[in-house]
N, C-alpha and C positions, 0 to 999 in steps of 0.2 A: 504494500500500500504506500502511498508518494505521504512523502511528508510533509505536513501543513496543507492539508486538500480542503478543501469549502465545507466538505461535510464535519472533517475534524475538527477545522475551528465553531463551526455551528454546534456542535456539540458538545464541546469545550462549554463556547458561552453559556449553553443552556445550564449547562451542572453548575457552573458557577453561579448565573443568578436564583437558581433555586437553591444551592444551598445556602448564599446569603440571606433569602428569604429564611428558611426554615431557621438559620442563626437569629432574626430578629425576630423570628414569633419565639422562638424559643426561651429568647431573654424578656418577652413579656408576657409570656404564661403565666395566668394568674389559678393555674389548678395545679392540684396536687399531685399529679401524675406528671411522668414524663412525656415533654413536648417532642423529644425526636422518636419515643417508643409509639406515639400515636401517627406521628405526619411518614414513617416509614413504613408503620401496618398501611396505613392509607395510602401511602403511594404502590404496593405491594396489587391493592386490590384495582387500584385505574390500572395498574399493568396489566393483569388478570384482565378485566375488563374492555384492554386495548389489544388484546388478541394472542398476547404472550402466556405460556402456557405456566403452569404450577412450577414445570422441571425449570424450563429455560431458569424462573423467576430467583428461583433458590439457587440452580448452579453459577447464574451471574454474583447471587450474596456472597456466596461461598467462596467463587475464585477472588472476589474481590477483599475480602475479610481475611484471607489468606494471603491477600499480599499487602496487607497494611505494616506489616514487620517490614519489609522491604522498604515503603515510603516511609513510614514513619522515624525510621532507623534506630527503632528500640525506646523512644519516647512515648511516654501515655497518653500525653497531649501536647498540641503544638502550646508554642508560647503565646500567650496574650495581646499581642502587637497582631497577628495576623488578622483574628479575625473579632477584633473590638470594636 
């Protein structure tokens, strides 16, 4: 696949503005549950909903949660400055 191709930066931006989104509902959640354990069941289910199957849904979390040690380089969380 070419690097930097229209779909990749399109899809780039999209994850980044939805996670920025989900970072500011997150820091104004005013319930007692967690805000990213809801807005990722919920995004889970528009997946579902958008034609991706149960498998795809889980083996995309899977390979991706699998490679968080890799980006994250052993850190639990980024630092504070990125995404404040």
């Amino acid at each position: 696949m070419e690097n930097n191709a229209p779909w990749e930066i399109l899809s780039t931006d999209a994850v980044y503005a939805f996670a920025r989104t989900v970072t500011n509902l997150a820091k104004s959640n005013p319930f007692d549950y967690s805000a990213l354990d809801w807005i990722i069941n919920i995004l889970m289910t528009e997946l579902w909903d958008n034609g991706f199957s149960q498998t795809e849904i889980r083996i995309a979390f899977e390979r991706a949660i699998a490679d968080m040690p890799r980006y994250a380089a052993g850190e639990e969380k980024r630092g504070k400055g990125w995404n404040a």
